[in-house]
MARPAPA-546988 format. One line per field, with one value per residue (C-alpha): residue in three letters; chain; x, y, z. Coordinates in nm, 3 decimals. Layout:
N
resn = (ala  ...)
chain = (A  ...)
px = (X  ...)
py = (Y  ...)
pz = (Z  ...)
This chain:
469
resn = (unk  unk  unk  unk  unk  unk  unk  unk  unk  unk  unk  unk  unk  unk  unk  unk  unk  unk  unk  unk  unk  unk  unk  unk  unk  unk  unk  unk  unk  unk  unk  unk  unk  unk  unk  unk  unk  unk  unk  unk  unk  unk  unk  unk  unk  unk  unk  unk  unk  unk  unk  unk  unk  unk  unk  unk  unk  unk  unk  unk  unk  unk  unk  unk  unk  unk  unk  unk  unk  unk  unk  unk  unk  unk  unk  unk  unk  unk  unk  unk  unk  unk  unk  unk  unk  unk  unk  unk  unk  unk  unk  unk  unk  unk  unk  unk  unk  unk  unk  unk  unk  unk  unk  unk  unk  unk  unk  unk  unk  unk  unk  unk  unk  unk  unk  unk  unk  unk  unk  unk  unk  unk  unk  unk  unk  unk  unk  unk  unk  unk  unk  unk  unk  unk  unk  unk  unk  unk  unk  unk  unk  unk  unk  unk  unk  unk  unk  unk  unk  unk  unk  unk  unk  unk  unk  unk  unk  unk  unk  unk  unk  unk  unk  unk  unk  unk  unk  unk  unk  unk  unk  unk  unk  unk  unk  unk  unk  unk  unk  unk  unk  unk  unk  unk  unk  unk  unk  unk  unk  unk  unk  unk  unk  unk  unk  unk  unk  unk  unk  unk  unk  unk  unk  unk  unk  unk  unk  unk  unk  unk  unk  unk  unk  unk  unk  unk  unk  unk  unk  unk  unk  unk  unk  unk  unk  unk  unk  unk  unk  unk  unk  unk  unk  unk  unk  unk  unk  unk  unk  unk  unk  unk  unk  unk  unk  unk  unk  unk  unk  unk  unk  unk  unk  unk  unk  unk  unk  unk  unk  unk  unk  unk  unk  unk  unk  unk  unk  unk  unk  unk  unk  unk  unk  unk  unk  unk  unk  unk  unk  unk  unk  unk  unk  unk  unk  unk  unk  unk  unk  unk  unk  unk  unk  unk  unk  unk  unk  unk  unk  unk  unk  unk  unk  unk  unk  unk  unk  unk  unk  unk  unk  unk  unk  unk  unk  unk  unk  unk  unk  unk  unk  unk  unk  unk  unk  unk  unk  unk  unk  unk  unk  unk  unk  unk  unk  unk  unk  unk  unk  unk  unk  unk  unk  unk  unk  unk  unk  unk  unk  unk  unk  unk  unk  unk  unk  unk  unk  unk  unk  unk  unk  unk  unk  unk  unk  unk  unk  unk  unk  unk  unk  unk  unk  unk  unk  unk  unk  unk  unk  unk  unk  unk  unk  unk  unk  unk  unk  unk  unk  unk  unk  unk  unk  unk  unk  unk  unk  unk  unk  unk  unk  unk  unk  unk  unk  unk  unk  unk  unk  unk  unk  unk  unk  unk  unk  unk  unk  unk  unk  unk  unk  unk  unk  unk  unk  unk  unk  unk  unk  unk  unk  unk  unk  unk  unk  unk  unk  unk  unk  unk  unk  unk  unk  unk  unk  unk  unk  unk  unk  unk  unk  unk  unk  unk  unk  unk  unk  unk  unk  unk  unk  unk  unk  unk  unk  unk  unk  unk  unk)
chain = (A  A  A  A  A  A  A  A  A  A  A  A  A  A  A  A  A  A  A  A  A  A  A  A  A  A  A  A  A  A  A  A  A  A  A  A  A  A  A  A  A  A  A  A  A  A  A  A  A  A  A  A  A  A  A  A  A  A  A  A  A  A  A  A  A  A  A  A  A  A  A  A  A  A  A  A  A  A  A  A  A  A  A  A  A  A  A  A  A  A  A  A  A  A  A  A  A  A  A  A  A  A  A  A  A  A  A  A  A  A  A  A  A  A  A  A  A  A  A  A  A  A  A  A  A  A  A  A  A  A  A  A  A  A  A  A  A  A  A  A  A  A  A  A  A  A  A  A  A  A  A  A  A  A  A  A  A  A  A  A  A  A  A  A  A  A  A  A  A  A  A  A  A  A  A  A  A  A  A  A  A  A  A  A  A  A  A  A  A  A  A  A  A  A  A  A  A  A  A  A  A  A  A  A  A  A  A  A  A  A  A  A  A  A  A  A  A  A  A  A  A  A  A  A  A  A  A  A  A  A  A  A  A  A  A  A  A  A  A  A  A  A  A  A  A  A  A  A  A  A  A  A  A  A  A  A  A  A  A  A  A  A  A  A  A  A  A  A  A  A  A  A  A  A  A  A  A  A  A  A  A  A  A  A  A  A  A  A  A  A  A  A  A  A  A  A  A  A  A  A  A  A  A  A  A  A  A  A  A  A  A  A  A  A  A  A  A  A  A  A  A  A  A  A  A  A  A  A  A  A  A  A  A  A  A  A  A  A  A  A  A  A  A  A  A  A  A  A  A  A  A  A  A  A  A  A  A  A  A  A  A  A  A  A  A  A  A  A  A  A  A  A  A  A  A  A  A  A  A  A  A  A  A  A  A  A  A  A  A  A  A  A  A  A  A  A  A  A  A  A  A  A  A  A  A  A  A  A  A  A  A  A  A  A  A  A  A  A  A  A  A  A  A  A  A  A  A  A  A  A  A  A  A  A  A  A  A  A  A  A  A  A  A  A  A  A  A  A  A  A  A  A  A  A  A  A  A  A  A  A  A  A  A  A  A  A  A  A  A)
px = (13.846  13.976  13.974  14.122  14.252  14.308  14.575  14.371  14.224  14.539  14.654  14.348  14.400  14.779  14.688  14.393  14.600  14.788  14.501  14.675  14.467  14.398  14.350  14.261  14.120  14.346  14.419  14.353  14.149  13.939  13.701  13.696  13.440  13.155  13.271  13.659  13.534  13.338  13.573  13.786  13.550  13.443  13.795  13.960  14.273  14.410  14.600  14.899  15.080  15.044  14.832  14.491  14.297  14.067  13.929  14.027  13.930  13.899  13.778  13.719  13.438  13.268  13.054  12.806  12.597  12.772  12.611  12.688  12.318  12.358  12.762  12.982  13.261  13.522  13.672  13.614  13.504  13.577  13.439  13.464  13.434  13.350  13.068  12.844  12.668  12.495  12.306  12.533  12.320  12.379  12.056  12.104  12.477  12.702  13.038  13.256  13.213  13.094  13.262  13.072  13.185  13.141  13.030  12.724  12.571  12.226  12.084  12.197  11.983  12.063  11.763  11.810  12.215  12.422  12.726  12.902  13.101  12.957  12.776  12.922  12.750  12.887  12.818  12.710  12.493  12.185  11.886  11.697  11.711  11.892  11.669  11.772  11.483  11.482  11.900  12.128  12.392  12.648  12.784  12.641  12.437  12.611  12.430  12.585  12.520  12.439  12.188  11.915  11.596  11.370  11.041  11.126  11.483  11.531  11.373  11.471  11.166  11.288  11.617  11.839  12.178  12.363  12.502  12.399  12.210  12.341  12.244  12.353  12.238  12.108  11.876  11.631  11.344  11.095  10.983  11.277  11.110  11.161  10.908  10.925  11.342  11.551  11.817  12.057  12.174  12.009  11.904  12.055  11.897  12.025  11.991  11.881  11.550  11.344  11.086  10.771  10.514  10.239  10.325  10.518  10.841  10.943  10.753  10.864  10.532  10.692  11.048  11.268  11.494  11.752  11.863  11.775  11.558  11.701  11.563  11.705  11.899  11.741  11.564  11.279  11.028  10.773  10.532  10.397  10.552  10.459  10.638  10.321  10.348  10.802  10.978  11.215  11.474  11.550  11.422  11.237  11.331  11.248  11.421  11.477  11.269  11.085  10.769  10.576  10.383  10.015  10.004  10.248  10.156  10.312  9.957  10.085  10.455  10.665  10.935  11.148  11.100  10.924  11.034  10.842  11.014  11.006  11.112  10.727  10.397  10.388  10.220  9.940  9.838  9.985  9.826  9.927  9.639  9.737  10.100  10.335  10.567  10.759  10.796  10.630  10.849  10.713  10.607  10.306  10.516  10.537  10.187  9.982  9.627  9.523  9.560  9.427  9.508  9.286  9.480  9.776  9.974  10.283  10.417  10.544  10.554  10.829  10.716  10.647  10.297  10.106  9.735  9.563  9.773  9.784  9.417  9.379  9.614  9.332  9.105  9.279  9.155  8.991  8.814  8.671  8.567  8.828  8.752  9.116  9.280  9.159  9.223  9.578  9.681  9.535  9.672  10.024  9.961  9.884  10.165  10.366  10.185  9.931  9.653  9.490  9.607  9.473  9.041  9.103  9.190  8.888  8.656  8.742  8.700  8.325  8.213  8.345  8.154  7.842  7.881  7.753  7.456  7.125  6.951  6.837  7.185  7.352  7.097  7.190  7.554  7.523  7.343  7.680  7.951  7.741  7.709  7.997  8.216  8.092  8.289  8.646  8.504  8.397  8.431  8.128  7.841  7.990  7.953  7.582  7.510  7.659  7.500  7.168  7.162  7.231  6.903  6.723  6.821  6.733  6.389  6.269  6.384  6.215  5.887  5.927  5.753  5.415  5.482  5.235  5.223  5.177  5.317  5.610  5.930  6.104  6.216  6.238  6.645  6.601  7.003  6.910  6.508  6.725  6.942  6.671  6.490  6.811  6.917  6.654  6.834  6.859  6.652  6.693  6.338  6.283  6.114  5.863  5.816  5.747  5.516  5.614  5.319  5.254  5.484  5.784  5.608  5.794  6.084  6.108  6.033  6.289  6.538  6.425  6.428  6.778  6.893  6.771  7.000  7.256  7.273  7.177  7.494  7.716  7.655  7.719  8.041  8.160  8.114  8.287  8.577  8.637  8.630  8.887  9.125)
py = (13.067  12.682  12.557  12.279  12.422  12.180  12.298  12.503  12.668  12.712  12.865  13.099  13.182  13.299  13.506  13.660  13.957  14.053  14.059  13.770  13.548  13.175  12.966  12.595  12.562  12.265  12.138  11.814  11.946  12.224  12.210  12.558  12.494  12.849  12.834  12.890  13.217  13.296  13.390  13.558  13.795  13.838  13.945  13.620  13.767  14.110  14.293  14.285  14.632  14.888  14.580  14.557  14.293  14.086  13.742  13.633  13.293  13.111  12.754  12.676  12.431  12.594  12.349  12.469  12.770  13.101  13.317  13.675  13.811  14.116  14.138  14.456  14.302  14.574  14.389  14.336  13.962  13.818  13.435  13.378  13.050  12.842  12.619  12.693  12.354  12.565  12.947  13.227  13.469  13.811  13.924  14.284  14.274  14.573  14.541  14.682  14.479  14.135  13.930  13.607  13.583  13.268  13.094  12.831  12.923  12.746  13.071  13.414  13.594  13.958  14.177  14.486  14.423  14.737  14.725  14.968  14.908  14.680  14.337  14.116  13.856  13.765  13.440  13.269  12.997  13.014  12.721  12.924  13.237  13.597  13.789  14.208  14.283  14.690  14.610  14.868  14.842  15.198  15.054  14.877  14.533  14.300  14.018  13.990  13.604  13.477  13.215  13.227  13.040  13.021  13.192  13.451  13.422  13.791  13.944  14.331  14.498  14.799  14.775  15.089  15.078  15.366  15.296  15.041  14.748  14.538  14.169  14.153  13.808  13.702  13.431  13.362  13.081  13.265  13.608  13.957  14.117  14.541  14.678  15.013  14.953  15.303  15.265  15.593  15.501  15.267  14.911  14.702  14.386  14.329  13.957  13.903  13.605  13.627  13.281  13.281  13.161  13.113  13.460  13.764  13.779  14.096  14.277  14.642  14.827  15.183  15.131  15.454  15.483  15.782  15.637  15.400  15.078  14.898  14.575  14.543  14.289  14.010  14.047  13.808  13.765  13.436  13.581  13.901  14.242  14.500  14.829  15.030  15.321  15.320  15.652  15.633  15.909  15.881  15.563  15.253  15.041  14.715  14.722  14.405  14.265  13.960  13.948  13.670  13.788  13.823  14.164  14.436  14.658  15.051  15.222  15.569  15.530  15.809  15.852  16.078  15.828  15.437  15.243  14.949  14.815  14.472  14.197  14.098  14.181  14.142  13.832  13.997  14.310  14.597  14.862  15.242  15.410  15.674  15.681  16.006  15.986  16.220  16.024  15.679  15.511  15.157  15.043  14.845  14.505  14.558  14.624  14.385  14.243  14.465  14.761  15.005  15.352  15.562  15.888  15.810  16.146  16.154  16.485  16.346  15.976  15.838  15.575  15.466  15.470  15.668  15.794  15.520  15.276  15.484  15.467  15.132  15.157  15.326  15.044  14.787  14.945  14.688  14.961  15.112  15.460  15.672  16.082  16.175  15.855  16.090  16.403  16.318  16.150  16.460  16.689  16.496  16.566  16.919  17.017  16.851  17.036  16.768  16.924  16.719  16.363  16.558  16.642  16.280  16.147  16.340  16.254  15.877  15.923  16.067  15.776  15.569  15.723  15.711  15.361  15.339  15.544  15.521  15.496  15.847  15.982  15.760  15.850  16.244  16.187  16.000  16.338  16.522  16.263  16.318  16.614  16.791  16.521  16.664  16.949  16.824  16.803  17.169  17.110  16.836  17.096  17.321  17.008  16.974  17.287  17.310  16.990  17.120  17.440  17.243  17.004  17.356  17.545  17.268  17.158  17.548  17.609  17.340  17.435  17.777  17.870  18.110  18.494  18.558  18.923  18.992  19.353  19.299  19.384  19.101  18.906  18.520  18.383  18.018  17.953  18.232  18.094  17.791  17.966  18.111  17.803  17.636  17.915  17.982  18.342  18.526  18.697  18.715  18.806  18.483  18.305  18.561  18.653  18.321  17.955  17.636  17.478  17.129  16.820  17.106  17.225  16.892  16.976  17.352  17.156  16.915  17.189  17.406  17.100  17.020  17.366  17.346  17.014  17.154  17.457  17.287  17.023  17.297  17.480  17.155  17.058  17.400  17.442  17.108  17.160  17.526  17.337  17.060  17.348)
pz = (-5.458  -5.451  -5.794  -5.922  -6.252  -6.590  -6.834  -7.030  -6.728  -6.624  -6.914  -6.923  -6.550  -6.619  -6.957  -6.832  -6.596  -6.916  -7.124  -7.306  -7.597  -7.522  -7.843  -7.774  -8.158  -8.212  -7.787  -7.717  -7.471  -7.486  -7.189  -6.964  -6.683  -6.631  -6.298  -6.380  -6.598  -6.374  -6.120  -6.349  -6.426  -6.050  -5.969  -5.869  -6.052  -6.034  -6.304  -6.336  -6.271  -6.600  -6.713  -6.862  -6.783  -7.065  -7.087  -7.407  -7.529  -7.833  -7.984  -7.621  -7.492  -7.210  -6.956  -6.703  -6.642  -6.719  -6.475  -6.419  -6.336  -6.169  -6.192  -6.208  -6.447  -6.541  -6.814  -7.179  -7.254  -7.603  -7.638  -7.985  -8.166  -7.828  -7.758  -7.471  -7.298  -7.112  -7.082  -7.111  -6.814  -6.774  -6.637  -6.462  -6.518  -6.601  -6.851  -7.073  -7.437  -7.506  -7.818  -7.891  -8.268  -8.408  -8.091  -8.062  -7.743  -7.557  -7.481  -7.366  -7.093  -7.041  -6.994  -6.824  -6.932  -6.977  -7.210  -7.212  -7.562  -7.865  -7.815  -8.085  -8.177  -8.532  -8.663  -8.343  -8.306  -8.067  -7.972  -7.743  -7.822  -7.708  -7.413  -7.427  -7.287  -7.152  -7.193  -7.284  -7.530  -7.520  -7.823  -8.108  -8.145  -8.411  -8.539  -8.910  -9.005  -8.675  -8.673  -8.375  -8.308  -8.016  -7.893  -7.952  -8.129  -8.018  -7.741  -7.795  -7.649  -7.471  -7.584  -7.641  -7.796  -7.870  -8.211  -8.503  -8.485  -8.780  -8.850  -9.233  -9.353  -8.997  -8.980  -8.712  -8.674  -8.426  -8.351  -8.352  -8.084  -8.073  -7.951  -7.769  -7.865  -7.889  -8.152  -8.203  -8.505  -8.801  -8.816  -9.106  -9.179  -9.567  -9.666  -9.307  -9.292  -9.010  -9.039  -8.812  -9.064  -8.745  -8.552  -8.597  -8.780  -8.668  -8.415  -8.390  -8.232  -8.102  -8.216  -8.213  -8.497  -8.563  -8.887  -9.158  -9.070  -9.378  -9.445  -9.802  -10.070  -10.005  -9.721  -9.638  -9.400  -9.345  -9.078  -8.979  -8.989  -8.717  -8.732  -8.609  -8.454  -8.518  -8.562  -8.803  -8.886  -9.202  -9.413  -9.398  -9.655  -9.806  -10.201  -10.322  -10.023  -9.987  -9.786  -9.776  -9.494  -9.406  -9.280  -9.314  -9.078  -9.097  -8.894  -8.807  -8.885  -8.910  -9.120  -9.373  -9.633  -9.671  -9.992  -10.075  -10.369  -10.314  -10.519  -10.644  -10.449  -10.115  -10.001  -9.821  -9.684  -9.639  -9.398  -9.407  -9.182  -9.050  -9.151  -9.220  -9.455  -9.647  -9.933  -10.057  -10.325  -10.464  -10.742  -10.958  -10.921  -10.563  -10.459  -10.294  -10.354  -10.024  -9.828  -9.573  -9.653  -9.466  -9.322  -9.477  -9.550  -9.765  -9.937  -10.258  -10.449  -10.635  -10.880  -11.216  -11.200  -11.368  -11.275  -11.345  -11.221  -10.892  -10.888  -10.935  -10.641  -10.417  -10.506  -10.325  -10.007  -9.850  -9.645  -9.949  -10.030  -9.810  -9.890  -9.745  -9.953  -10.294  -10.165  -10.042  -10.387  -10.588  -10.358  -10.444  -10.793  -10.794  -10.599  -10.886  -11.115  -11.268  -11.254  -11.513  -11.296  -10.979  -11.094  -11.261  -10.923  -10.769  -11.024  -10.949  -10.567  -10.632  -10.857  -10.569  -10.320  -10.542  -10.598  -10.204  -10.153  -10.201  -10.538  -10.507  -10.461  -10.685  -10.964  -10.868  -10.877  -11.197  -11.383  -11.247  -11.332  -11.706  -11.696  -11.510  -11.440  -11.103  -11.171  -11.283  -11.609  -11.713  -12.106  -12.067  -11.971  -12.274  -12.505  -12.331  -12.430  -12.762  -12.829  -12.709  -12.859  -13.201  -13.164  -13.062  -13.350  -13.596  -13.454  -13.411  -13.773  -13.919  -13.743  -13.629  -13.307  -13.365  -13.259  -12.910  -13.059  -13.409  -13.386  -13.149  -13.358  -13.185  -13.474  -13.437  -13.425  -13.362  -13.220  -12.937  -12.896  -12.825  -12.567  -12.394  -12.320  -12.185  -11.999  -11.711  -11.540  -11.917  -12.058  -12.519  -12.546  -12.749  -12.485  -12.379  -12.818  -12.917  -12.825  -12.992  -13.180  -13.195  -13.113  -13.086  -12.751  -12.600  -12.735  -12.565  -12.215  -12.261  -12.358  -11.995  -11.803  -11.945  -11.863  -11.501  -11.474  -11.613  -11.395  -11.053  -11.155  -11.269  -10.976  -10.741  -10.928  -10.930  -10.571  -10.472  -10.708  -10.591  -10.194  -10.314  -10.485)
């Protein structure tokens, strides 16, 4: 190829056959043309014999289009601290490792990339953005404190990389863009802020995680979060998190554990339908004003809350009454043990559910929440009927009831009269003995009609509780 080479060209030209380093930090001049690289990396230069091969090149200022779309390049590239006038394109290409550290760049374009090594992006700079798009990366992704913008900064969708993606205090003005991305390993976004306050700050529908997905220590997010439908390994994290976001949306994630311990409530909602999670870790200070919790499973909770904070929890459901939501958070309970937290949980979840039907229903579940506590309450209907049997036994000895045969030798007990009025299947013999007289007659209906409540409800609760155990 006929170039006219400058002295730093030059200089890159001789070093690059013996893998040799090329620092023009302090040259007087520091201009390397794309097209001078480019030939480099095309095979313009051999190795030299029982050499390696490498483009090494730092400080450098690189003008023109970098374009390697669709290149076979055998050779590692390292870039680092250069500035790029131009796109750095890559689109279809194939190569060994890619070091960009501390580089401000235009733009890089390399969907449907493969790399075989790491892709090194450390503290680079860049305007418009990083395309991945259905890329491969052998190696791992390094963003730590690299600073991209762009719609979207990152376009990752389809992505797979073989190792880590880490981006450790990485900050990014526009949408991260994973969806459908396979990452081996774990995603580490600690201190990283991702800013889209009109869109999506991290879209993530159908990622594939084998590790953690840690977005921790000072983490923060201005736009939407979207990590529907993501299998995660191990852990989705965001402790010490800050999300001022309008949705957080987890619908039928998957994962060994999600901690939601932010650093205050999150700044709008969170939704959890149809999640499965091993464990759910937050906290009261984390939650936020809304959720959507309908089919969310999880097999144990780690927090500080206790029942009724947890249940206050539930009402922040901005679907309201959810059967499975109770269930699932008593079921949590009794498989700690609290069996007391878990028929208080129930007992909640049907006054919710009352609180939407129809007058009729509502004024029927309101005798059993009395009554029964709709059968998580058993000690109520003994109270009922203690209570009962009391009034009973006082009224009927104060004006005894008149015998219905003189010469029966049934002799009048007014505590078991009272029983057998309350009690409509037994039989004391009191009932059939003796008639109340007078104004007491009301009083011997309003203890059988309390006893047919009482029964009916009993029987209801009991049979619900004994389906919910």
């Amino acid at each position: 190829m006929d170039l006219e080479l400058t002295v730093p060209e030059r200089a890159l030209w001789t070093a690059f056959s013996r893998r040799g380093l090329v620092d023009l930090t302090d040259a007087e001049d520091r201009v390397v043309r794309a097209a001078v690289i480019r030939a480099l990396l095309l095979g313009a230069v051999p190795p030299e014999p029982g050499e390696l091969a490498a483009l090494t090149l730092v400080g450098a200022e690189i003008t023109g289009t970098l374009d390697l779309s669709y290149a076979e390049i055998p050779y590692a590239v390292r870039m680092s601290r250069c500035v790029f006038t131009d796109r750095f394109e890559l689109v279809g290409a194939r190569t060994r490792e890619i070091d960009l550290a501390g580089s401000r760049l235009a733009g890089i374009w390399a969907d449907k990339a493969v790399v075989e090594g790491n892709l090194r992006l450390t503290d680079a700079r860049c305007a418009d953005g990083v395309r991945l798009a259905a890329a491969r990366i052998d190696g791992a992704l390094v963003l730590d404190r690299a600073r991209l913008s762009g719609a979207p900064a990152l376009d990752a969708r389809l992505l797979s990389v073989g190792h880590d993606v880490r981006g450790d205090g990485l900050r990014c003005t526009g949408e991260v863009q994973l969806h459908h991305a396979d990452i081996r390993g774990s995603v580490r976004l600690h201190g990283a802020a991702l800013t889209n306050p009109q869109g999506r700050a991290l879209g993530a529908v159908g990622l594939a995680v084998g590790g953690t997905m840690s977005c921790c220590d000072g983490f923060t997010a201005e736009g939407r979060i979207n990590i529907s439908f993501a299998r995660v390994g191990s852990q989705v994290c965001f402790e010490h998190a800050r999300l001022r976001t309008p949705t957080l949306d987890c619908r039928q994630l998957q994962t060994t554990e999600l901690v939601l311990a932010t650093d205050g409530p999150v700044e709008g909602r969170v939704d959890l339908r149809h999640a499965r999670l091993g464990v759910l870790r937050d906290g009261p200070e984390s939650w936020p004003a809304a959720l959507r919790l309908d089919g969310l499973v999880y097999e144990s909770l780690h927090s500080r809350a206790d029942v009724r904070q947890r249940l206050a929890w539930l009402g922040r459901d901005e679907d309201g009454y959810s059967p499975q939501a109770y269930e699932q958070l008593a079921g949590t309970y009794r498989r700690r043990g609290e069996e007391d937290a878990a028929r208080t949980v129930l007992l909640r979840g049907q006054r919710h559910r009352r609180s939407g039907q129809s007058p009729v229903n509502r004024f029927w579940g309101l005798l059993q929440d009395v009554t029964v506590g709709y059968g998580y309450r058993p000690a109520l209907a003994a109270m009922w009927l203690v209570a009962l049997v009391v009034v009973g036994t006082a009224v009927f000895t104060a004006v005894p009831p008149t015998p219905l045969d003189p010469t029966s030798p049934v002799r009048f007990r007014a505590p078991v009269y009272a029983i057998d009025l309350l009690l409509p299947l037994v039989d004391l013999r009191q009932e059939s003995a003796f008639a109340p007289t007078g104004e007491t007659v009301w009083v011997a209906y309003g203890l059988i009609a309390a006893g047919l409540i009482l029964v009916t409800t009993i029987a209801a609760g009991t049979t619900r509780a004994l389906r919910r155990s």
